[in-house]
DSSP file (Angstrom, degrees, kcal/mol; ACC not computed):
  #  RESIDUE AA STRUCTURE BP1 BP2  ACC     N-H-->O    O-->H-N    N-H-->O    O-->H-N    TCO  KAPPA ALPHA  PHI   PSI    X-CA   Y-CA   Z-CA
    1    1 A X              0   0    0      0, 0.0     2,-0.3     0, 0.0    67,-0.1   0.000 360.0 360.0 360.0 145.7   28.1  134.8   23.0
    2    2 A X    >>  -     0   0    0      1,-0.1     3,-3.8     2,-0.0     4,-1.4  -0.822 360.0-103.7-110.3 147.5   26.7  136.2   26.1
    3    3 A X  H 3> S+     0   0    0      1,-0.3     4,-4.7    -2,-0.3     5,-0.5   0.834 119.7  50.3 -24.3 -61.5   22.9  135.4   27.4
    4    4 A X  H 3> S+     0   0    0      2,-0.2     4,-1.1     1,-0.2    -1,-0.3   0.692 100.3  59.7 -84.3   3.0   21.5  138.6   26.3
    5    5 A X  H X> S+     0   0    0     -3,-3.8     4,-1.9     2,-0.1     3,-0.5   0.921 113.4  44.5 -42.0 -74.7   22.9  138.6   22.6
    6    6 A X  H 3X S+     0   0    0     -4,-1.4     4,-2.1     1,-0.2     5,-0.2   0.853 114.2  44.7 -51.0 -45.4   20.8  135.5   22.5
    7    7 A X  H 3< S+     0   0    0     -4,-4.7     3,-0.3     1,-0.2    -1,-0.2   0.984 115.7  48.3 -69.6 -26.2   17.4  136.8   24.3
    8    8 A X  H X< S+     0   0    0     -4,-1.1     3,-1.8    -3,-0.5    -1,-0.2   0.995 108.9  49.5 -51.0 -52.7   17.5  140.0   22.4
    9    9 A X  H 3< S+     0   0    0     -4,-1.9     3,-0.4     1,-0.2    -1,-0.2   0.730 119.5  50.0 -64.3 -14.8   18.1  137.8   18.7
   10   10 A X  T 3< S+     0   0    0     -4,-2.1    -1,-0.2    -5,-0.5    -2,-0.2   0.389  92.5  70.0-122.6  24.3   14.9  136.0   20.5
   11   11 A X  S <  S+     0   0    0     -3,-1.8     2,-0.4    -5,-0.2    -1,-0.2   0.249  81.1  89.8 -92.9  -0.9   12.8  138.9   21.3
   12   12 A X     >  -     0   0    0     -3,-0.4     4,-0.8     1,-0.2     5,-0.0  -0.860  66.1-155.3-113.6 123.0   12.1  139.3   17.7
   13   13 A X  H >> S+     0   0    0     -2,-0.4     3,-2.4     2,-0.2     4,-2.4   0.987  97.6  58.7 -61.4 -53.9    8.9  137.3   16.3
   14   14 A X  H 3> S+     0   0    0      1,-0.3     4,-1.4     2,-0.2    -1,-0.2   0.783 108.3  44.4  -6.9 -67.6   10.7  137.5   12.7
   15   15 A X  H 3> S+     0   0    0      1,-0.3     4,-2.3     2,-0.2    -1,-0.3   0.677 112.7  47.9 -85.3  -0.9   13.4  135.8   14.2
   16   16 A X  H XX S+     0   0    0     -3,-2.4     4,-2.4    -4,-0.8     3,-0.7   0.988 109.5  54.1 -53.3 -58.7   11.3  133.2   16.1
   17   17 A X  H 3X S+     0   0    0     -4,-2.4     4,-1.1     1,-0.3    -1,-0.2   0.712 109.8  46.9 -51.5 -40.8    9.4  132.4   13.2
   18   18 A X  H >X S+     0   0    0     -4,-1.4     4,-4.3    -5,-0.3     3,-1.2   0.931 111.1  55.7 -50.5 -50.6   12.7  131.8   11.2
   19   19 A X  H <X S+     0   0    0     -4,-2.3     4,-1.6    -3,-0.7    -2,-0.2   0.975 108.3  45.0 -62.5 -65.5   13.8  129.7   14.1
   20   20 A X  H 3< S+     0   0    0     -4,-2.4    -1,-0.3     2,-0.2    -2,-0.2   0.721 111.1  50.8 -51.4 -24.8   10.7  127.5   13.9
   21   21 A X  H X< S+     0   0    0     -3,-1.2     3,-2.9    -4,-1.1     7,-0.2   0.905 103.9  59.2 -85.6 -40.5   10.7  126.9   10.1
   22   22 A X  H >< S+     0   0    0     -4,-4.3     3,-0.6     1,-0.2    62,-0.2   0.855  92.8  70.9 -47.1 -23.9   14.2  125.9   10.1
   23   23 A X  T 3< S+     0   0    0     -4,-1.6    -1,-0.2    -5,-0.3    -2,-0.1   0.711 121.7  14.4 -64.1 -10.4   13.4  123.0   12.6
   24   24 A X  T <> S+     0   0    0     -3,-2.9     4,-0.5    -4,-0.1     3,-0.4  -0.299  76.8 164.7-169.5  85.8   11.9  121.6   10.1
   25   25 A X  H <> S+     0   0    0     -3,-0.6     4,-1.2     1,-0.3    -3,-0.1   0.530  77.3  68.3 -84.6 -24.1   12.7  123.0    6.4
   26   26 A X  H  4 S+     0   0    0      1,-0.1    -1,-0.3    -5,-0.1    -4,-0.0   0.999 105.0  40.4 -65.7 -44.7   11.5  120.3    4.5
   27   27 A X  H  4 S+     0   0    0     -3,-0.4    -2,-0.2     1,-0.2    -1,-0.1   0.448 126.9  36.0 -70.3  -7.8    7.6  121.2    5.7
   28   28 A X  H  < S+     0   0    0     -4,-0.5    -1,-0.2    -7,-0.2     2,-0.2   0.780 115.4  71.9-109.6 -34.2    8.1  124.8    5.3
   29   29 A X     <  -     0   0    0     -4,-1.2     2,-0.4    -8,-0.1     3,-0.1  -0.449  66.0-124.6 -53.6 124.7   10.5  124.6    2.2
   30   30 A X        -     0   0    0      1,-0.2    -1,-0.0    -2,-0.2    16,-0.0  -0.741  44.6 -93.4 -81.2 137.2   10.7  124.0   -1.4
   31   31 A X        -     0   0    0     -2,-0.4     2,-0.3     1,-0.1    -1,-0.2   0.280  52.5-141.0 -23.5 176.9   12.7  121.7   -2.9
   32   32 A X        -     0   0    0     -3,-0.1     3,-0.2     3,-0.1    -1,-0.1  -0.962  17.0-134.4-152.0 154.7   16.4  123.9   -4.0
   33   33 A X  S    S+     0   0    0      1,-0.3     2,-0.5    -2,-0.3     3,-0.1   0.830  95.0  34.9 -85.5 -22.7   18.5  123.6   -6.9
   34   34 A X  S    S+     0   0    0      1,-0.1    -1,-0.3    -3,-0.1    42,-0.1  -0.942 107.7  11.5-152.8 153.0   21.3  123.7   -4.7
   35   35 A X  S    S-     0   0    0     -2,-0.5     2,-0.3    -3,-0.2    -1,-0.1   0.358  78.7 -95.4  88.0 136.2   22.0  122.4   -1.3
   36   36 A X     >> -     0   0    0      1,-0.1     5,-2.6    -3,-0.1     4,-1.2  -0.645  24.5-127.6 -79.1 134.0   19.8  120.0    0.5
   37   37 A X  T  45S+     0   0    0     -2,-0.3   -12,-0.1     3,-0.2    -1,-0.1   0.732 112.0  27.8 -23.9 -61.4   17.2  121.1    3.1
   38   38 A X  T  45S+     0   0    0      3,-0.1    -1,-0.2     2,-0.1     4,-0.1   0.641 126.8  44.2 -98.5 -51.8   18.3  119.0    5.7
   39   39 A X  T  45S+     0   0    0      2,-0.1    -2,-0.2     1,-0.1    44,-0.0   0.975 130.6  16.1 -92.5 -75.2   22.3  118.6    4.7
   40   40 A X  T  <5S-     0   0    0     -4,-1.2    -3,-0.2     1,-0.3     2,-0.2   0.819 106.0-120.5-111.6 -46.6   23.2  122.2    3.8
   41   41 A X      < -     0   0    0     -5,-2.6    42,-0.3    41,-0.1    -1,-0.3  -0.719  45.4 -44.0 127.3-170.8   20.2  124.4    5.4
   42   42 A X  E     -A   82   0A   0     40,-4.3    40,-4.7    -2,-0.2     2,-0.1  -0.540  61.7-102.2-101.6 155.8   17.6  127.0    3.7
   43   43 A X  E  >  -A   81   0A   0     38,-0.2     4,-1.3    -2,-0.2    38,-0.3  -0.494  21.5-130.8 -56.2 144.4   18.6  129.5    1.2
   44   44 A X  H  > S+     0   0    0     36,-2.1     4,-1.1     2,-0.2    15,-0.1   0.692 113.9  50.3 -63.9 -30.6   18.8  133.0    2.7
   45   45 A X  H >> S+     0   0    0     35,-0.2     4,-4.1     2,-0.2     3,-1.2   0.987 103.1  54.6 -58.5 -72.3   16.6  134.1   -0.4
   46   46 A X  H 3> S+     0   0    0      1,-0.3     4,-1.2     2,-0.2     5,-0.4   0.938 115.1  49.6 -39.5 -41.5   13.7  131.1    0.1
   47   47 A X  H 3X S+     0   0    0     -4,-1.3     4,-1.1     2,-0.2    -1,-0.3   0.975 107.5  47.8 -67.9 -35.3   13.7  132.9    3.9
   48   48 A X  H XX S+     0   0    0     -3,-1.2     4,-2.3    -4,-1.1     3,-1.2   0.990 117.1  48.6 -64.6 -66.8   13.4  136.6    2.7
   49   49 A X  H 3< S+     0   0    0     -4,-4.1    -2,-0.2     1,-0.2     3,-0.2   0.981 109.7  45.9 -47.3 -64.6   10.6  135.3    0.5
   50   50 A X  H 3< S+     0   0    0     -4,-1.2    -1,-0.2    -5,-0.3    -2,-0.2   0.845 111.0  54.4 -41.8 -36.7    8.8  133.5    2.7
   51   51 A X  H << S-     0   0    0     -3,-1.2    -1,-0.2    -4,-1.1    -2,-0.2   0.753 104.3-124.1 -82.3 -25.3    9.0  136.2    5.3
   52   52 A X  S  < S+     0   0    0     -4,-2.3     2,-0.3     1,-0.3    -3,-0.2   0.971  71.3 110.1  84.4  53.6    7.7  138.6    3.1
   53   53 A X  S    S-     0   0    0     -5,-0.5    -1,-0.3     1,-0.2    -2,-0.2  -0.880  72.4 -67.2-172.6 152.6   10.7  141.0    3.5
   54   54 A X     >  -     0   0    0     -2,-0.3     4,-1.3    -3,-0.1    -1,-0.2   0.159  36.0-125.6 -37.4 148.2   13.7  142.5    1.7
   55   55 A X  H  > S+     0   0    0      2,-0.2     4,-2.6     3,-0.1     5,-0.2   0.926 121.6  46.3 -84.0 -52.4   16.6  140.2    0.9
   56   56 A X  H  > S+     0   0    0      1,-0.2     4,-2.6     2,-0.2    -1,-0.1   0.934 112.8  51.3 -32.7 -59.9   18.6  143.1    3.1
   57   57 A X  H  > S+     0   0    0      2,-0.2     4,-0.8     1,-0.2     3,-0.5   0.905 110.6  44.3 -54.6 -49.9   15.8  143.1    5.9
   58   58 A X  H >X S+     0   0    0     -4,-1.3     4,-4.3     1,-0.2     3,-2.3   0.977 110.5  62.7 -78.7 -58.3   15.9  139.2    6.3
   59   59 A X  H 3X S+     0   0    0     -4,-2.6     4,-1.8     1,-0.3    -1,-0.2   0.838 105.6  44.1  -9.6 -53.6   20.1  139.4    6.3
   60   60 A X  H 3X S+     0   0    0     -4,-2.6     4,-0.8    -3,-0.5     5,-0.3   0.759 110.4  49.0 -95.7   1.5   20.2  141.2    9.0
   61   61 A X  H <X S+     0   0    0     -3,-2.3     4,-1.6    -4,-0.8     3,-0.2   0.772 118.7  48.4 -90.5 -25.8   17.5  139.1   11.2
   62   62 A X  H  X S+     0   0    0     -4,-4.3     4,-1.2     1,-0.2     5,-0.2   0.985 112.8  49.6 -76.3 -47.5   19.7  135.9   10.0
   63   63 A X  H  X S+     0   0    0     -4,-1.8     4,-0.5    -5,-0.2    -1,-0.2   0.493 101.8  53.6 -23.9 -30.7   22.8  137.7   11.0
   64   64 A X  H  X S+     0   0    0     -4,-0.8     4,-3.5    -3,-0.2    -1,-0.2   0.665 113.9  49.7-106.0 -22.2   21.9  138.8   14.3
   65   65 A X  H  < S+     0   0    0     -4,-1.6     6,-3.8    -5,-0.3     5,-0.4   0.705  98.1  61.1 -93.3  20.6   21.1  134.9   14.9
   66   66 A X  H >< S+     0   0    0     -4,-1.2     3,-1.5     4,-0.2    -3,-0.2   0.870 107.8  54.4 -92.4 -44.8   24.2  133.6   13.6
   67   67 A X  H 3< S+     0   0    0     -4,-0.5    -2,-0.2     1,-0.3   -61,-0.1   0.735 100.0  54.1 -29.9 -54.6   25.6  135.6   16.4
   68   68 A X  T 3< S-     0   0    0     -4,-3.5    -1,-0.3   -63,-0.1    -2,-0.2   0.476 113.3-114.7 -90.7  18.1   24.0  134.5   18.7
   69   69 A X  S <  S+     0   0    0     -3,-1.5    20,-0.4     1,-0.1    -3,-0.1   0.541  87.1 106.6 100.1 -11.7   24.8  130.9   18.1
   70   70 A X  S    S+     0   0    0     -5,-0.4    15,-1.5    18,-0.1    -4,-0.2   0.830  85.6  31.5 -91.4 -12.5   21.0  129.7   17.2
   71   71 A X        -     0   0    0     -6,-3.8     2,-0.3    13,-0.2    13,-0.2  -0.454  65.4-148.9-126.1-148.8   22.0  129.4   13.4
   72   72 A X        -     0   0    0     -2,-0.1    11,-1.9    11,-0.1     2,-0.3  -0.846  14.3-140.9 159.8 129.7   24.9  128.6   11.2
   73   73 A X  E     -B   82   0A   0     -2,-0.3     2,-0.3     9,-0.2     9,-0.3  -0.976  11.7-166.6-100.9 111.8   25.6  129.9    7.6
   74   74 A X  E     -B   81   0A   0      7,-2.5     7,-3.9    -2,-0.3     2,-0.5  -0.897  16.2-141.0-134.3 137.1   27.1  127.8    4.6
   75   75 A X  E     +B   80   0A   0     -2,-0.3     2,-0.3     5,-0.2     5,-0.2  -0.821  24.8 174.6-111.7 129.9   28.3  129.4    1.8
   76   76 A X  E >   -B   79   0A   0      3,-3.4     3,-0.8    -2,-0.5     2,-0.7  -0.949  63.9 -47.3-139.5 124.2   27.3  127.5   -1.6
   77   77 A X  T 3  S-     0   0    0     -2,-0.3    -2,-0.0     1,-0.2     3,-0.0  -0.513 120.8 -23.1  25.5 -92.4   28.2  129.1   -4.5
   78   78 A X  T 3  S+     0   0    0     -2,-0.7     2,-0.3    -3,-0.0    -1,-0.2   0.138 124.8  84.2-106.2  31.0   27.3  132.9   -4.7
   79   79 A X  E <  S- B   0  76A   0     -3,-0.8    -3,-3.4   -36,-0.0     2,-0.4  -0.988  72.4-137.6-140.6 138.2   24.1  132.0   -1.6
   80   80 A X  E     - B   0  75A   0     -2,-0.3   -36,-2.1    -5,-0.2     2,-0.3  -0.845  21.7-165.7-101.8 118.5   24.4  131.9    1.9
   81   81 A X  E     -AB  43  74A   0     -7,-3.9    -7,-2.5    -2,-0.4     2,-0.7  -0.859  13.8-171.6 -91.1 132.6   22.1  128.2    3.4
   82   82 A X  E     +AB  42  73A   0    -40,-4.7   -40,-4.3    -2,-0.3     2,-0.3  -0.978  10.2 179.7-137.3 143.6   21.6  128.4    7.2
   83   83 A X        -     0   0    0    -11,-1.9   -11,-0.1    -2,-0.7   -60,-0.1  -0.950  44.7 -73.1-130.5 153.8   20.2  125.7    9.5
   84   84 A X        -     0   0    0     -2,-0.3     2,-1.1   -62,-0.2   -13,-0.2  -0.033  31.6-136.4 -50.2 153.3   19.7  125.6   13.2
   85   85 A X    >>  +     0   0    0    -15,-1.5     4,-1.1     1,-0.2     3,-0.7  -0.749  37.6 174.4 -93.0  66.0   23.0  125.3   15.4
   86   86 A X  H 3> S+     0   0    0     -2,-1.1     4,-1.8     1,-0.2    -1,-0.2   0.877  75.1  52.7 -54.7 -59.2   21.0  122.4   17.8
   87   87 A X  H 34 S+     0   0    0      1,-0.2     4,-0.5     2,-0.2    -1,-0.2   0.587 110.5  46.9 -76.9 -14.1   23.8  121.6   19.8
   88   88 A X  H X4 S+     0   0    0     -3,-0.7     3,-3.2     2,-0.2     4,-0.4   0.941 111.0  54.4 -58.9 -86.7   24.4  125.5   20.6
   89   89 A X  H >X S+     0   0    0     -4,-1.1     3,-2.8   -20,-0.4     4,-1.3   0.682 104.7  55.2 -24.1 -65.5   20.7  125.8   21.3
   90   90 A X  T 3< S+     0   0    0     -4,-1.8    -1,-0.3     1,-0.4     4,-0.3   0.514 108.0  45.1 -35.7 -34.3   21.0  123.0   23.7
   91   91 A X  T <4 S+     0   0    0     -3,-3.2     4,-0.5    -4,-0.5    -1,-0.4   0.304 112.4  55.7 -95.7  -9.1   23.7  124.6   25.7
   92   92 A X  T <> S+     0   0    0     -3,-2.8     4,-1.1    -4,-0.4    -2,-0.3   0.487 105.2  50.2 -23.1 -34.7   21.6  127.8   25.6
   93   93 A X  H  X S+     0   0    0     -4,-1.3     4,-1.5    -5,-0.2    -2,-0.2   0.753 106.6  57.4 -56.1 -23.1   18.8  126.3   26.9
   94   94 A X  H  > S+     0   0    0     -4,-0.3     4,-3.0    -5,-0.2    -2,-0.2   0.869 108.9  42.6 -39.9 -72.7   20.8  125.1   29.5
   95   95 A X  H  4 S+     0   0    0     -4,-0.5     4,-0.2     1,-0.2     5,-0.2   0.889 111.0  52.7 -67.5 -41.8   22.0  128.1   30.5
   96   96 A X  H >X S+     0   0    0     -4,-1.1     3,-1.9     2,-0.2     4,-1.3   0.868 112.3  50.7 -10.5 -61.9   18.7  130.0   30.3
   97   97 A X  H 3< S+     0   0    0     -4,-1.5    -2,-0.2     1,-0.3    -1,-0.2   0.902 107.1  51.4 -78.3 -41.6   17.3  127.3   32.4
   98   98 A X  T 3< S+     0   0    0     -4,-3.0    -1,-0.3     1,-0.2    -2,-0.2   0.603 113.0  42.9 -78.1  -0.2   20.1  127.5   35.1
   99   99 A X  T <4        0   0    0     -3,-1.9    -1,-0.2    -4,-0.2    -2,-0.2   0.376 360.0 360.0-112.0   1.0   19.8  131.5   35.7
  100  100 A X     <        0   0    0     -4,-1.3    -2,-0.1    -5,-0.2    -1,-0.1   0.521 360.0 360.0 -57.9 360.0   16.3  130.7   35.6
């Protein structure tokens, strides 16, 4: 993924906001009937809702950051769970910081 995928996917408040409840999905989250918080990541739904947005609309703001490398998608039964990539991030800040 190249730098400006990622600062464009992080130009977006949406997707900040996303970015910041997934750091910590238990405090922002409800329990789920499937997948763990923590183990498997948040429902794509629980995000839409929470965002106050289109199951479509919120797809494509998780989508353009699964592209760029800040999240990860896991597919459990017919629902897509995503949690943060950290160890991507890390090496994206990294790089951020060094053309900084």
């Amino acid at each position: 993924m190249s730098l400006e995928t990622v600062l464009r996917a992080l130009s977006n408040e949406r997707r900040l906001t996303i970015l910041e409840w997934l750091k910590h999905p238990v405090r922002h989250f409800p329990p789920q009937v499937d997948g763990d918080l923590i183990d498997d990541g948040v429902c794509g739904l629980l995000i839409a809702r929470k965002l106050r947005v289109s199951q479509p609309t919120a797809s494509e703001h998780l989508k353009i950051l699964t592209q760029a490398g800040l999240i990860r998608g896991k597919r459990i039964k017919q629902w897509t769970f995503y949690k943060r990539d950290e160890s991507n991030i890390r090496k994206i800040k990294k790089r951020i910081l060094a053309k900084v």
